[in-house]
LOFI-252920 format. One line per 8 residues: number of its first residue (from 1); their letters; for each residue x, y, z of N, C-alpha, C. Coordinates in steps of 0.1 Angstrom, whole numbers, plus 5000, padded with zeros to 4 digits. Atoms other than C-alpha are relative to their C-alpha. Layout:
NUM = a = X:Y:Z:X:Y:Z:X:Y:Z  ...
This chain:
1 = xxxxxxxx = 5013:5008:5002:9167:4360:7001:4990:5006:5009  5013:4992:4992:9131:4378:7014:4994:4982:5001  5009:5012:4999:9108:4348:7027:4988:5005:5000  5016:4992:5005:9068:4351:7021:4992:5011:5010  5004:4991:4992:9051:4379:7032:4983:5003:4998  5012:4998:5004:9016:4389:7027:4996:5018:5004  5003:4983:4999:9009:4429:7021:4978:5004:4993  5016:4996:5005:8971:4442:7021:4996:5014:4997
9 = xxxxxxxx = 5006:4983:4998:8957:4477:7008:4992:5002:5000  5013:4995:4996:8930:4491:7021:4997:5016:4993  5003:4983:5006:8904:4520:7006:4984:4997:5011  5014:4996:4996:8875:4533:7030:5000:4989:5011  4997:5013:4991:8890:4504:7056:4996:4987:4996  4998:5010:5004:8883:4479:7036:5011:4992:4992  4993:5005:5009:8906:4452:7018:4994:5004:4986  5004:4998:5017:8907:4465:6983:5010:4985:4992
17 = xxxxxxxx = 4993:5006:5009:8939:4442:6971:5007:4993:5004  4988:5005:4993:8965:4419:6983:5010:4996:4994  4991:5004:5012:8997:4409:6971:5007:4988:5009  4993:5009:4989:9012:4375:6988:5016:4997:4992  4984:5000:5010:9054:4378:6979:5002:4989:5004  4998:5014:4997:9070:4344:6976:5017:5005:5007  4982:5002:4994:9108:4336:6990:5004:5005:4987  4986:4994:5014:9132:4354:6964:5007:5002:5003
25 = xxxxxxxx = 4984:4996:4997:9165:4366:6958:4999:5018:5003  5000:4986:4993:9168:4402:6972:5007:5001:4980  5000:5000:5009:9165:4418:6940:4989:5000:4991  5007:5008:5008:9144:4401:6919:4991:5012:4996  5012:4991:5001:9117:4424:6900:4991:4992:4991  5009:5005:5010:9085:4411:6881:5003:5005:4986  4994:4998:5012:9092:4409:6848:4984:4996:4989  5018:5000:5002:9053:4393:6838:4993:4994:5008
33 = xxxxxxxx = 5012:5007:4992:9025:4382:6850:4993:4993:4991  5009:5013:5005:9001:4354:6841:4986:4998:5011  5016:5003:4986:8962:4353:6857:4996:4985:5000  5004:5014:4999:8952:4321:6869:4988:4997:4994  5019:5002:5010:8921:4301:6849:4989:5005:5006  5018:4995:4992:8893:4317:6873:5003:5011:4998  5001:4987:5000:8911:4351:6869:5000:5010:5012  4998:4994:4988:8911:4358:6904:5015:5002:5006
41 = xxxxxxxx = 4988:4997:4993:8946:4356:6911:5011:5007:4984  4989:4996:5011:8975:4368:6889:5014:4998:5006  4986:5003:4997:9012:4355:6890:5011:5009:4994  4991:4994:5003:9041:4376:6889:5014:4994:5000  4986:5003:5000:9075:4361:6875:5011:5009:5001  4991:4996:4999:9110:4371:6877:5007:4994:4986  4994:5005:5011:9133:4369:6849:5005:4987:4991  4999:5015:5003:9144:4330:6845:4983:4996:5005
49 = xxxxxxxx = 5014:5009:5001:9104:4323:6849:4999:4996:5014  5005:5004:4993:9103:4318:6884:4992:5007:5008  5011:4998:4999:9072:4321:6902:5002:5016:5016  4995:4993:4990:9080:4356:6929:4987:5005:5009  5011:4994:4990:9043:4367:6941:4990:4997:4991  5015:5004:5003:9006:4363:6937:4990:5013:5001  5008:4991:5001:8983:4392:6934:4984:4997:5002  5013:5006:4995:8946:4387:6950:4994:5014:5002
57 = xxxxxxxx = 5007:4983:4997:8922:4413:6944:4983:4993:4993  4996:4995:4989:8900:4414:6953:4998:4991:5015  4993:5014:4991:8912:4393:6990:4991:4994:5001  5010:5005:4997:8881:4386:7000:4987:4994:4994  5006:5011:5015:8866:4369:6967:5008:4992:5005  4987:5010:5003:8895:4342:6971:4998:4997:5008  5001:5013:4991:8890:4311:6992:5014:4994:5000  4987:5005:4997:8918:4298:7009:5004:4989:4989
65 = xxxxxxxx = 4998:5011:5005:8914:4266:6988:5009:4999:4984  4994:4997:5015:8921:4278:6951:5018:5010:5000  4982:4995:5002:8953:4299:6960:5011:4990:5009  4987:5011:4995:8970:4271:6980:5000:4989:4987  4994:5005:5009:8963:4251:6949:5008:5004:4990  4986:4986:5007:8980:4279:6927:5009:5000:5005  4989:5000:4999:9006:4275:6951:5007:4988:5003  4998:5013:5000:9008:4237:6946:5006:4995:4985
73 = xxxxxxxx = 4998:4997:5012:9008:4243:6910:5017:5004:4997  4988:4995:5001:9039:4265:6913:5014:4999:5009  4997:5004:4991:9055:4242:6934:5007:5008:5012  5004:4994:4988:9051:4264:6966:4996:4993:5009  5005:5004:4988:9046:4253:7001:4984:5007:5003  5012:4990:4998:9006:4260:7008:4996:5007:5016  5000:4994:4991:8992:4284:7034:4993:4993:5007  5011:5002:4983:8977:4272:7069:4989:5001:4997
């Protein structure tokens, strides 16, 4: 089991993209994705449909408020 992590890529030292991984089973690969209704985030499942990471691009559009609801939605614990 991985617990959440939060990975950022930078171009020209800026955040270009982020991807926040959720708790999974070691293993697990995205199988689809689904963008949230504003289109700023995009969810990546795992094969039985559960919810494995979040994709934020770009990070610094995205307010803390709408991806802790995304991760209320997919009953996730939200971030600080």
């Amino acid at each position: 089991m991985t617990e959440r992590s939060l990975q950022i890529t930078y171009r020209k030292g800026r955040p270009y993209t982020a991807h926040l991984h959720l708790s999974r089973r070691t293993g697990d690969k995205s199988v689809k994705t689904k963008p949230s209704p504003d289109g700023l985030l995009v969810v990546d499942y795992e094969a039985t449909g559960w919810p494995i990471g979040i994709e934020i691009a770009p990070p610094l559009a995205v307010p803390l408020g709408p991806l802790n609801q995304l991760l209320a939605e997919l009953g996730r614990t939200s971030l600080a």
